[in-house]
C-alpha positions in Angstrom: 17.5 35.4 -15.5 17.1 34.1 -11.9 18.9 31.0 -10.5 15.4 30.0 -9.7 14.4 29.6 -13.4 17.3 27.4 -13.9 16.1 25.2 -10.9 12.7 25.4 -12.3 13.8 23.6 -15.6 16.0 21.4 -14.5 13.5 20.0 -12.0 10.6 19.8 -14.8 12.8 18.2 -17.0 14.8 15.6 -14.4 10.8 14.8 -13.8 9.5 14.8 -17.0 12.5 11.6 -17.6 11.8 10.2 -14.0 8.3 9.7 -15.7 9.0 8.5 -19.0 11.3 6.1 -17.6 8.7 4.2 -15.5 6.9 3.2 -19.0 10.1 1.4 -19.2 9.8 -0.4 -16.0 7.6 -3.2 -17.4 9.3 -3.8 -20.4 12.8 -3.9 -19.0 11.6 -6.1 -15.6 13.8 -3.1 -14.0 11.9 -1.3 -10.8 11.2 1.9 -11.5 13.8 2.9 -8.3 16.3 1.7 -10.4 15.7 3.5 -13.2 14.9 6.8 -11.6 18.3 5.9 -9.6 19.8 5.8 -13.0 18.4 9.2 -14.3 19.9 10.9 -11.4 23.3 9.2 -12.2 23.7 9.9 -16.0 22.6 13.5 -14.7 25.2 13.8 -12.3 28.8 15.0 -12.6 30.0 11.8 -14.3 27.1 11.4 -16.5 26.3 13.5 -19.7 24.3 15.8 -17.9 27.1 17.0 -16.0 25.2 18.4 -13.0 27.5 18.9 -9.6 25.7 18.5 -6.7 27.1 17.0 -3.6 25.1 18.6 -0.7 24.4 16.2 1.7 22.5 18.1 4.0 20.0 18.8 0.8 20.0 14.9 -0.1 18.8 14.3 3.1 16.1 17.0 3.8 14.3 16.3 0.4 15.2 12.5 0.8 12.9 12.4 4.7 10.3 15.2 3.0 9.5 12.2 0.3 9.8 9.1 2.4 7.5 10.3 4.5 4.7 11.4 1.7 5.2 7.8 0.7 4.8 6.3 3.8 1.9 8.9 4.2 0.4 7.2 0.8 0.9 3.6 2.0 -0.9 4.3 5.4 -4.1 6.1 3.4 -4.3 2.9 1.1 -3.8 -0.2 4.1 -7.1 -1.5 5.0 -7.4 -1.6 8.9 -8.7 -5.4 8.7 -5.4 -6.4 7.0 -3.0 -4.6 9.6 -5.4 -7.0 12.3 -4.4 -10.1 10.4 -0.8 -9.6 9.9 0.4 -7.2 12.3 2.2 -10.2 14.7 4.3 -11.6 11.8 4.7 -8.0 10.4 5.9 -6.4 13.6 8.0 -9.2 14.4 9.9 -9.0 11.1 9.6 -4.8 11.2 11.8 -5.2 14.8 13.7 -8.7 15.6 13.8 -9.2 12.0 15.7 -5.8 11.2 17.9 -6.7 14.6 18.8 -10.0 12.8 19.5 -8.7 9.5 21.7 -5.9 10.4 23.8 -7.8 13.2 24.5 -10.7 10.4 25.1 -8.3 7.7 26.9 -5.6 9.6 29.8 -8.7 10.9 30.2 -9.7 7.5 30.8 -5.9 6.5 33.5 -5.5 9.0 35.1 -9.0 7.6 35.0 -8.0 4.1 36.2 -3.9 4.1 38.1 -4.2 7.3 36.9 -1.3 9.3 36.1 -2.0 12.9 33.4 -3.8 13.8 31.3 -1.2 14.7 31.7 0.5 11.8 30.7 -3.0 10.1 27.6 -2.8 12.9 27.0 1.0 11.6 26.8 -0.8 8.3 24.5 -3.3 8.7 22.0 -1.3 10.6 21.8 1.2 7.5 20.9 -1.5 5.1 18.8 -3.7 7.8 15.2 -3.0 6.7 13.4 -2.7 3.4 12.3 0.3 1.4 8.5 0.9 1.7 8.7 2.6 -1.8 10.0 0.0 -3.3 7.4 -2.7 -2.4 4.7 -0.7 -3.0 5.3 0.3 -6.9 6.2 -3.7 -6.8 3.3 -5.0 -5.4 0.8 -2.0 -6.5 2.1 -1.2 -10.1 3.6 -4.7 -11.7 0.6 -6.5 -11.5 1.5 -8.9 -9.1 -1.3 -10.2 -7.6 -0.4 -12.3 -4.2 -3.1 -13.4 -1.6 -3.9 -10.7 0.9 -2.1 -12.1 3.8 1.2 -12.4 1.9 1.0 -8.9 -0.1 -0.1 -7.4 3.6 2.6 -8.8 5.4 5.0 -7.6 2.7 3.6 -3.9 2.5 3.3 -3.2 6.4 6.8 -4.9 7.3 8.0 -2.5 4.8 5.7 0.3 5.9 6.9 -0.1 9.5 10.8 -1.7 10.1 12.2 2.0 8.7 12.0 2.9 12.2 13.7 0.4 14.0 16.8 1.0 11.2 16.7 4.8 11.7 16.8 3.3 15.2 19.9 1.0 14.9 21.7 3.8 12.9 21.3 6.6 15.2 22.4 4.7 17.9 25.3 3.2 15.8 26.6 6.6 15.4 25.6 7.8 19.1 27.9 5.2 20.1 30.9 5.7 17.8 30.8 9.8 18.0 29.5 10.9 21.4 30.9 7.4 23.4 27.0 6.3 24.4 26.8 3.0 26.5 25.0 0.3 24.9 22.1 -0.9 26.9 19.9 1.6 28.9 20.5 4.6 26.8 19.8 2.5 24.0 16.7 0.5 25.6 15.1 4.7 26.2 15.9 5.3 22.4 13.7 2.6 21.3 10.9 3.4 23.8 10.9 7.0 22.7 11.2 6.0 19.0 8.5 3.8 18.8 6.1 4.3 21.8 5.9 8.5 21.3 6.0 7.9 17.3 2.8 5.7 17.6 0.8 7.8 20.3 1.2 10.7 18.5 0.5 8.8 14.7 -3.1 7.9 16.8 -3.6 11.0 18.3 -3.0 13.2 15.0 -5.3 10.6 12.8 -7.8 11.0 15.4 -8.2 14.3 15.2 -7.8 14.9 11.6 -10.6 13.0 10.7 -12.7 14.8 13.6 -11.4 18.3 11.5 -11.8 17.4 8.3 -15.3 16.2 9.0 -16.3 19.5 10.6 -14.7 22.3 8.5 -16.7 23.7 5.5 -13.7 24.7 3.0 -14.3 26.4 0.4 -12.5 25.0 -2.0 -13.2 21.0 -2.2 -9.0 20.9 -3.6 -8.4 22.1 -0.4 -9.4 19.0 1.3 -6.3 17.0 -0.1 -3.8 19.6 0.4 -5.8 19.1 3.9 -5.0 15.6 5.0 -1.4 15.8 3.5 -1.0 18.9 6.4 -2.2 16.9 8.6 0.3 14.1 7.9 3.0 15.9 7.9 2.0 17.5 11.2 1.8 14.2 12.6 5.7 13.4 11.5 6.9 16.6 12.8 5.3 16.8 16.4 6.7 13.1 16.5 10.1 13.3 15.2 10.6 16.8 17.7 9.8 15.4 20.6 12.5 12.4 20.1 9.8 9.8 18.7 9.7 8.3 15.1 8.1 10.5 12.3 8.2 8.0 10.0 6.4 5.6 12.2 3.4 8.8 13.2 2.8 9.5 9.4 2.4 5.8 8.5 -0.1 5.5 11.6 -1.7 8.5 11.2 -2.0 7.4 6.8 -3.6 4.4 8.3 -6.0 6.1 11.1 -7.1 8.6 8.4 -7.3 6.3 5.2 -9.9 3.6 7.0 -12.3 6.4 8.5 -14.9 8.7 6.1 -14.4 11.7 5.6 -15.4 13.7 2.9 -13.7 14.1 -0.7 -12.3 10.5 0.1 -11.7 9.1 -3.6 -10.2 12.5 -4.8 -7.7 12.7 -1.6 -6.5 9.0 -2.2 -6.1 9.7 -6.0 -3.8 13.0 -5.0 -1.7 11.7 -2.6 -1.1 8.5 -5.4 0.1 11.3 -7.7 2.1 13.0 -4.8 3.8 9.9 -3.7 4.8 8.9 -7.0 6.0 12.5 -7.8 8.6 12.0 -4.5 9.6 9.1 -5.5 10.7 10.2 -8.4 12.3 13.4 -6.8 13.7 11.0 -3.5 15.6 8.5 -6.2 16.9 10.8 -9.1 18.2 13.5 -6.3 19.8 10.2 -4.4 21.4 9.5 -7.8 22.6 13.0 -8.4 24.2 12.3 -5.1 26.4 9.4 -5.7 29.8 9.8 -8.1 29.4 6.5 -10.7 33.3 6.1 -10.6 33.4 5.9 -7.0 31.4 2.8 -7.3 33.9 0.9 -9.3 36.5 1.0 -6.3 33.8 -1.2 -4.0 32.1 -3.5 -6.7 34.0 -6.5 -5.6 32.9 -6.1 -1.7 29.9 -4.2 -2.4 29.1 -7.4 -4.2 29.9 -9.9 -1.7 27.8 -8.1 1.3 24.7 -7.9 -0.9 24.9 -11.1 -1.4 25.2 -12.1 2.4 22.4 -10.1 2.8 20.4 -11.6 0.3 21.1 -14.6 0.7 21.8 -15.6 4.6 21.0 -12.5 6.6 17.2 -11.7 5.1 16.1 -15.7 4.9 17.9 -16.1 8.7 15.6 -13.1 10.0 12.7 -14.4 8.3 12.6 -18.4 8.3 12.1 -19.1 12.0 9.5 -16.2 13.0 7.4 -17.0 10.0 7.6 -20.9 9.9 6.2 -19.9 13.8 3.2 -17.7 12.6 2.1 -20.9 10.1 3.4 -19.5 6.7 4.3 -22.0 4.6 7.7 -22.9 2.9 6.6 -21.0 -0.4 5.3 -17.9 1.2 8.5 -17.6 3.8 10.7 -18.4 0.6 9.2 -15.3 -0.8 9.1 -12.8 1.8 12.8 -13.7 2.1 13.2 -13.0 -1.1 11.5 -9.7 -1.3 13.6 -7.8 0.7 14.2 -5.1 -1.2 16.5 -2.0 -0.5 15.7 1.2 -2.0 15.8 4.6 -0.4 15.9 4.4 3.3 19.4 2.7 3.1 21.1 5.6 0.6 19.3 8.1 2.9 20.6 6.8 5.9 23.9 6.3 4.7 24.1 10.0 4.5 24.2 10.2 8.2 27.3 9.0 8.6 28.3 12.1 6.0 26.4 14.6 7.9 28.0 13.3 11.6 31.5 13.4 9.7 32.0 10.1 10.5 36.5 8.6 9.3 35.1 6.8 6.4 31.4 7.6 6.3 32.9 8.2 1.8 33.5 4.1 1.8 30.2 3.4 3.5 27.7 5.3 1.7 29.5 4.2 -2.0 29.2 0.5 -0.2 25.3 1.1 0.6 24.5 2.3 -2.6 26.2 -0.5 -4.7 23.9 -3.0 -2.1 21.0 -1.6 -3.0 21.3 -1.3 -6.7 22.2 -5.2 -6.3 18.9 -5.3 -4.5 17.0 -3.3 -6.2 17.6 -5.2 -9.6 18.3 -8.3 -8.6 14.9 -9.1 -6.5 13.2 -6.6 -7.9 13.5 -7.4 -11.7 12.8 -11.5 -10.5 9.8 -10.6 -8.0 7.1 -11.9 -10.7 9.4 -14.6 -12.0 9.7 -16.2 -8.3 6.5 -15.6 -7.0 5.6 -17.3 -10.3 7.6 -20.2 -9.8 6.7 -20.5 -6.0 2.9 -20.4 -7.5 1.9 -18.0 -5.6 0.3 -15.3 -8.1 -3.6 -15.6 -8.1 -5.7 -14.0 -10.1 -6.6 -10.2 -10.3 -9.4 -9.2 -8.8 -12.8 -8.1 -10.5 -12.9 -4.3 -10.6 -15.0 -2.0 -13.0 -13.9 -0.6 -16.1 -13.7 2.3 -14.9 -14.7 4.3 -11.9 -14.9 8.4 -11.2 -16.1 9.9 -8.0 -18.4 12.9 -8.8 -18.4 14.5 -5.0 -19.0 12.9 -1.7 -22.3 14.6 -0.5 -20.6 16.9 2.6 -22.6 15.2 6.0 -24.7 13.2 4.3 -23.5 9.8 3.8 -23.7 9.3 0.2 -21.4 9.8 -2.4 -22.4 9.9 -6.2 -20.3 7.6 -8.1 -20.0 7.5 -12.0 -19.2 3.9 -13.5 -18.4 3.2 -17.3 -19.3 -0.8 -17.8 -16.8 -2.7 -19.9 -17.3 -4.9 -22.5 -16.8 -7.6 -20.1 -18.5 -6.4 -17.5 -21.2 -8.5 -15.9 -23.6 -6.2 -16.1 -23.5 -5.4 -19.7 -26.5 -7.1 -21.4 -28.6 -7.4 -18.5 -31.4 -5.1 -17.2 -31.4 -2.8 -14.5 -33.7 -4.6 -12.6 -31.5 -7.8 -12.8 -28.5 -6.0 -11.0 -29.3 -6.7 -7.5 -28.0 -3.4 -6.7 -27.7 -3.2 -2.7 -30.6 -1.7 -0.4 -30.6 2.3 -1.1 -28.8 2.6 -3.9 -30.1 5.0 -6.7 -29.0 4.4 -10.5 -30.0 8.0 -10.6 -28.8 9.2 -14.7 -27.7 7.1 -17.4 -25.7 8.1 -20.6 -25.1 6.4 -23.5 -23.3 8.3 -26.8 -24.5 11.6 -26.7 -28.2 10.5 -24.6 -29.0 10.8 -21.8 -31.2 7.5 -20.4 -33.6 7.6 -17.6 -32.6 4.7 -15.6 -35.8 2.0 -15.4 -35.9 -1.3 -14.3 -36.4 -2.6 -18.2 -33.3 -0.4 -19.4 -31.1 -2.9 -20.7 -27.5 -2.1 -20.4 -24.8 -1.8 -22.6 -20.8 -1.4 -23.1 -19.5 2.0 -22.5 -22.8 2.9 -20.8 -22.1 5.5 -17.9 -23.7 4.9 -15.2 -24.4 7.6 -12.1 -25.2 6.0 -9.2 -26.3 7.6 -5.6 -24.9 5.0 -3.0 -23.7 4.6 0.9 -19.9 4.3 1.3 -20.1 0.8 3.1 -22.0 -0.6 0.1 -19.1 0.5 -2.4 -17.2 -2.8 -2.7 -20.3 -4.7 -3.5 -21.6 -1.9 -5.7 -18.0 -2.1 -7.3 -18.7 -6.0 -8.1 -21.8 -5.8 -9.5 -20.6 -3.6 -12.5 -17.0 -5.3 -12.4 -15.8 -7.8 -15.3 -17.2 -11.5 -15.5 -15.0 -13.9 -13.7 -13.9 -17.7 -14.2 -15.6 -20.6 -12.2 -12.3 -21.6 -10.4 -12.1 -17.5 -8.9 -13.5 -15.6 -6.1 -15.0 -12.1 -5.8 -13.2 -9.6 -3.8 -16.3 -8.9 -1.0 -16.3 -7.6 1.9 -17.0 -9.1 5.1 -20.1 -7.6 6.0 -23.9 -8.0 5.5 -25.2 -7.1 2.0 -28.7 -6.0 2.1 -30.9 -5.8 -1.5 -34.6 -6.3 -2.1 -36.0 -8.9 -1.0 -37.7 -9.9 -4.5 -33.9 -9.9 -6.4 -33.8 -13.5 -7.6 -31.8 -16.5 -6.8 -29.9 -16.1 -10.5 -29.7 -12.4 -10.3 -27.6 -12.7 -6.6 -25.2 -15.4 -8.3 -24.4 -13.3 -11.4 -24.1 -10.3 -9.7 -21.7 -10.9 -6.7 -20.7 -15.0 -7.4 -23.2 -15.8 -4.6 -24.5 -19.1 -4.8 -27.7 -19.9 -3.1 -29.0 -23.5 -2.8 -32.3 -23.0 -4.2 -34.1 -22.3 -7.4 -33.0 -19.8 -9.7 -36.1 -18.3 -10.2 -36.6 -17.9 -6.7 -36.7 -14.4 -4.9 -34.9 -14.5 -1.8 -38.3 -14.0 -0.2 -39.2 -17.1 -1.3 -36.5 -18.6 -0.4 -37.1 -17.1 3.1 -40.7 -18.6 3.4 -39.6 -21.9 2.1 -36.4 -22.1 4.7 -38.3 -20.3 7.9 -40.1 -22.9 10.7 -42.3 -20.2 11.1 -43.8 -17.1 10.2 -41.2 -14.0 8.6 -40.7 -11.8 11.5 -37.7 -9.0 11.7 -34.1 -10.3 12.6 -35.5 -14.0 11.3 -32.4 -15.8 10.3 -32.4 -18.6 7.8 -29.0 -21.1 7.6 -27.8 -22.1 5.0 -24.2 -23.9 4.4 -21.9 -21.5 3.8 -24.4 -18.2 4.0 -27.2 -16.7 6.4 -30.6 -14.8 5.3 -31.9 -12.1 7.5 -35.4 -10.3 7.5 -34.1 -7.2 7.4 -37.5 -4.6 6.6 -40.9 -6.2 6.5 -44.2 -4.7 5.6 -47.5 -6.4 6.5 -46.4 -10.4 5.8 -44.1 -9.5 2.5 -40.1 -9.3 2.8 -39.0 -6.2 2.0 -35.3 -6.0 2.2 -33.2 -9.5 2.7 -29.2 -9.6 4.5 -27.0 -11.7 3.2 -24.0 -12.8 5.6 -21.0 -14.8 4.0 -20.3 -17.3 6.7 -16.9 -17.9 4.9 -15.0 -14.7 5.0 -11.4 -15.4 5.7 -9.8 -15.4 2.9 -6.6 -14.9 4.1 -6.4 -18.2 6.3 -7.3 -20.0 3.1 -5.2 -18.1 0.5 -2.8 -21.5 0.4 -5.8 -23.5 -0.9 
């Protein structure tokens, strides 16, 4: 038997337990980087699965390789418009913030092991920013639901402040090993970091949509295997020609994940499973890495520094540059509490190992009791605090269930399949009540084993499947109208754009299919209402005002309305998520 066939089974079945041990994750209030942490330990040397493996080098190749899939994953799933709101606070925290934490951290390191203060520096900067993966399975699989400016600043601080550590460290290390002057050397480090890593994230995302767009593969699996190329093409011109890698993927996720492009829903759903897959990989290898006993010797100051960092160096790096950006006292009290190590501190602390650093052993066992402190401690009391600083609001209304049957190549469509819920809004009502936007084609319906042709009379039902032809900008609204019924006190998740639908869907019909309410009759069309509001005869682009909404003629033929917009006038919600 080949070595390889061991390899083989020990990786499917170190997996297979990375995965059953998230199901435990909700039901312990453990994160699931904890417990995949904890797999790799009782698999390790020390535990009962008595595997050796204390290759470095190894750690740290597959440890970057998975980071920057995640990162890769978080980038394809943050919507441009939320990056736009947040980016000040988030870049702000992602840089000064980082600066902050490691110089406060990093003195108090040097204080409580002794070492020099570099070393304690060295320190600091390895455990100054917080792990990407980390917040994301928080935020994205615990279901805590925080207002979108709070959850965005969260994600893309995390997303983004792995460079400026990487930063710190390196140049930690260039200073204590090769005798580098602090200041200009340092300042052309950063600027190289940073400013090549986020040209080159742009450039790559650029293009990769343009390529994707225009090459006919002929395999549509191929198209996901695709973008994650691309991606990681992006991180490797980056990190080669001295920018940050970590910093290209994320921009490049980002550039990629808010254009179209074809196969869109199948290539987010991949690189979910891909991204979860190295995490599990990143964490259990991280904890084949680390010797169990060898933590008992630092407990007692391992302790003591995660709690300075918890408890004075995060909330000092955070309180004054939110309080600035108008966040109030419970939302900075959280963001300084979620600051979360995970992987990027254990990875890094392996550089030390790798530039054979006197006493790079202490650091790394230091590092990795801090962030299983971390990890646990404000990971396992995220939903408790964020609860208690009433800040959780409810989720939002999504279907039942939703499967994406093929986008349609250049044409932009994409046929979607829903399955209605038994508390969907739409169950119980007939098609011609849906309000469906303008162009959209209920084109089959199956119910049981029939197959239903779709007319305005049909009157749906729960577990009805439902395949409908639709344009890619009308999906969120499309996604409302068949999602669950929602409470008086909530808002729908819309987007903040014109809806266009007939122009004979009625006043009622608009309310109970997006939560629109009009002030006027129920039983009026919005053509009605149109001729009731206008000064004068319908005409195209004729705009009626209402309080919190506008009506536009959108399509006319002869005197009758044919297509109405509808324009929220209201559609910040993340200035008014404190409400």
């Amino acid at each position: 038997m080949f070595v390889i066939d061991h390899i083989i089974l020990l990786a499917a079945v170190l997996i297979l337990f990375g995965i059953m041990s998230s199901k435990l994750s909700a039901r312990l209030g453990l994160p699931v980087l904890v417990l995949f942490l904890l797999v790799g330990m009782l698999a390790g040397e020390d535990g009962p699965g008595g595997i050796v493996f204390d290759n470095a080098g190894a750690a740290h190749a597959l440890g970057t390789l998975a980071l920057a899939m995640i990162l890769f994953d978080g980038g394809l799933q943050t919507p441009l418009r939320a990056i736009k709101k947040v980016w000040r606070p988030a870049a702000t925290l992602a840089t000064l913030g980082v600066l902050i934490t490691a110089a406060v951290t990093g003195v108090a390191a040097a204080y409580v092991l002794d070492i020099p203060l570099l070393n304690g520096l060295l320190l600091g900067a390895i455990v100054g920013s917080t792990d990407a993966a980390a917040v994301f399975a928080l935020l994205r699989n615990a279901g805590i639901n925080l207002n979108k400016k709070l959850k965005a600043t969260l994600e893309i601080e995390s997303a983004s402040n792995d460079p400026m550590a990487i930063f710190l460290t390196v140049g930690m290390l260039e200073i204590l090993m090769h005798d580098m002057q602090p200041g200009t050397g340092l300042l052309l480090m950063f600027l190289s970091q940073m400013g090549l890593g986020a040209i080159v994230g742009l450039a790559v995302g650029w293009l990769s949509v343009k390529m994707i767009n225009k090459i006919q593969l002929v395999a549509s699996g191929l198209y996901p295997v695709m973008v994650a190329a691309c991606g990681l093409l992006s991180f490797g011109i980056a990190a080669n020609i001295g920018g940050s890698g970590f910093l290209a993927i994320f921009i490049t996720g980002v550039v990629i994940g808010n254009s179209r492009f074809v196969f869109q829903r199948s290539t987010f759903l991949f690189h979910d499973g891909l991204a979860w897959l190295s995490q599990i990989t990143m964490f259990v290898v991280l904890g084949l890495l680390i010797n169990p006993s060898s933590l008992l010797d630092v407990w007692f100051e391992g302790l003591i520094i995660a709690l300075v960092l918890i408890f004075i160096a995060r909330p000092l790096a955070v309180v004054p540059f939110l309080a600035l950006f108008g966040f109030n006292r419970r939302e900075i009290t959280l963001v300084s509490w979620v600051g979360l190590r995970g992987s990027v501190p254990i990875i890094l602390a392996i550089f030390p190992l790798l530039y054979e650093l006197p006493g790079a052993a202490l650091i790394f066992n230091v590092v990795f009791f801090v962030v299983l402190i971390s990890a646990t401690v404000q990971g396992s009391t995220l939903p408790w605090a964020a609860r208690k600083l009433k800040l959780t609001i409810p989720p939002p209304a999504t279907p039942a269930a939703t499967l994406e049957i093929t986008a349609l190549g250049e044409v932009d469509a994409d046929i979607v399949e829903y399955t209605l819920g038994t508390t969907s809004r739409a169950v119980g009502r007939r098609l011609s009540q849906m309000a469906l936007p303008d162009n959209t084609v209920v084109a089959m319906i199956t119910r049981n084993n029939t197959v239903i042709a779709p007319r305005g009379s049909t009157l749906l039902c729960a577990d009805d499947h439902l395949f409908i032809v639709l344009k890619p900008g009308t999906r969120s609204f499309v996604d409302c109208v068949f999602s669950a019924t929602i409470g008086d006190d909530e808002s729908n998740e819309l987007p903040a754009r014109e809806l266009t639908i007939k122009g004979s869907t009625r006043v009622a019909d608009l309310e109970h299919s997006y939560g629109i309410k009009l002030a006027a009759d129920d039983d009026d069309s919005l053509e009605q209402v149109l001729k009731k509001t206008l000064t004068s005869a319908p005409e195209l682009d004729a705009v009626a005002n209402f309080t919190d909404m506008q009506l536009y003629v959108r399509d006319m033929v002869g005197q009758r309305i044919i297509t109405v917009g509808v324009l929220l006038l209201s559609d910040d919600e993340y200035d008014n998520a404190d409400t």
